[in-house]
One Martini backbone bead per residue (centre of mass of N, CA, C, O) as a GRO file, in nm:
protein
   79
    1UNK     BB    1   8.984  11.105   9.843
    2UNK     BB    2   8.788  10.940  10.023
    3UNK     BB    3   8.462  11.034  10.241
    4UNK     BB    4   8.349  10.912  10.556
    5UNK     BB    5   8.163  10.921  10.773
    6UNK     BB    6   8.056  10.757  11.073
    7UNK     BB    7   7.756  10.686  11.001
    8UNK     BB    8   7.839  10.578  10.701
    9UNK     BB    9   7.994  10.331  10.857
   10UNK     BB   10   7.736  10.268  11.018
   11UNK     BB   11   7.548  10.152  10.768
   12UNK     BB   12   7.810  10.094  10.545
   13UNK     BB   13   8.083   9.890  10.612
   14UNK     BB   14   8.153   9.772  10.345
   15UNK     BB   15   8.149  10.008  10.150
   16UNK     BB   16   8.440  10.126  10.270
   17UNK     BB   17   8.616   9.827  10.249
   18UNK     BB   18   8.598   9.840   9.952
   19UNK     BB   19   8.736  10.153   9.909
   20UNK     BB   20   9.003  10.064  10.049
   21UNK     BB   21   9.165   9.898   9.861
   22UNK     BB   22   9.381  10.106   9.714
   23UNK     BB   23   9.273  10.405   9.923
   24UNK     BB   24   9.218  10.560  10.176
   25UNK     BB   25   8.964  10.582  10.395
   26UNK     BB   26   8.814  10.907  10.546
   27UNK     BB   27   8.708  10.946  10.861
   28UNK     BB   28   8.441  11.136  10.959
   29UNK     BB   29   8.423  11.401  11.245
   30UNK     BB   30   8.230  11.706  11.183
   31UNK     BB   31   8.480  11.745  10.966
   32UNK     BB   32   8.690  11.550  11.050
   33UNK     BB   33   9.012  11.370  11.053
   34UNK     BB   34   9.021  11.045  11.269
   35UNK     BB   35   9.050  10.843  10.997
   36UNK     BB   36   9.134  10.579  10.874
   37UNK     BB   37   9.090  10.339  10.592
   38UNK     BB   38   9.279  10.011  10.514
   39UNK     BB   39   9.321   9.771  10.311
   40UNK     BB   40   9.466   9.490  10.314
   41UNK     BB   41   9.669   9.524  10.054
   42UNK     BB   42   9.751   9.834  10.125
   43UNK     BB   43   9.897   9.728  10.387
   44UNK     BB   44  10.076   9.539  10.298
   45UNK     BB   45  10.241   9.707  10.131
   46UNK     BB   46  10.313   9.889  10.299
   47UNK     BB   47  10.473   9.716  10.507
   48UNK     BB   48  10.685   9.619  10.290
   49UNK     BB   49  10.807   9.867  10.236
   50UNK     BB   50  10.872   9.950  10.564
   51UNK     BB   51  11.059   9.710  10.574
   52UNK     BB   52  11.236   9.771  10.307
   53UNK     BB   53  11.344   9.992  10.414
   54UNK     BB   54  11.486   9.904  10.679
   55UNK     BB   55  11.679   9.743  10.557
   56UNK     BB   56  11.832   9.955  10.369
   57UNK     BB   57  11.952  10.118  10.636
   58UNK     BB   58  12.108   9.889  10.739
   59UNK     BB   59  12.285   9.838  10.540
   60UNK     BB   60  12.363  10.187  10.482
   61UNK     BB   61  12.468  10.140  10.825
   62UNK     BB   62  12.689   9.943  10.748
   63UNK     BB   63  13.000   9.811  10.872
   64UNK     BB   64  13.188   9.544  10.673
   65UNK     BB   65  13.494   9.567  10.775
   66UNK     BB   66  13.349   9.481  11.060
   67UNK     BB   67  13.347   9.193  11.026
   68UNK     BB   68  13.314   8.842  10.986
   69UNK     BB   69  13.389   8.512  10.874
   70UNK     BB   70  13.112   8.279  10.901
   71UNK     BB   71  13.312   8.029  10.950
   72UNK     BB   72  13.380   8.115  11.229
   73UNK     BB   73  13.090   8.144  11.340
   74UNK     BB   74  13.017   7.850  11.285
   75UNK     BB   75  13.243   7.724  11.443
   76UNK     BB   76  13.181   7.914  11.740
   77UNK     BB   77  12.860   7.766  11.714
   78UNK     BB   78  12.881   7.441  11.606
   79UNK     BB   79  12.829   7.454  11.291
   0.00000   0.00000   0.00000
């Protein structure tokens, strides 16, 4: 993983944001790890996966033997 200074980050903070795009760029304050940055495509992908986890998660902690059938609920909502 690439790592950049604070300082580094205030001289060429493109350079940054180029560098964030597969991978994130931990920004670094005294040699400690205070931040990442991570770029746009690859936050979107996180964001992604991490809807599809949630939304698989409820579907396996789903009984689907207590639902109701569809037409029931939709003539129940006059629809």
């Amino acid at each position: 993983m690439t790592s950049l200074s604070i300082s580094q980050l205030k001289v060429n903070p493109a350079k940054a944001i180029l560098a964030s795009g597969d991978y994130p760029v931990a920004i670094e304050n005294r040699g400690e790890v205070e931040a990442y940055l991570v770029g746009k495509d690859l936050f979107e992908r996180l964001e992604r996966y991490v809807e599809d986890f949630i939304d698989r998660q409820a579907i396996e902690n789903t009984n689907f033997s207590k639902g109701k059938d569809l037409n029931e609920v939709l003539d129940s909502l006059g629809i």
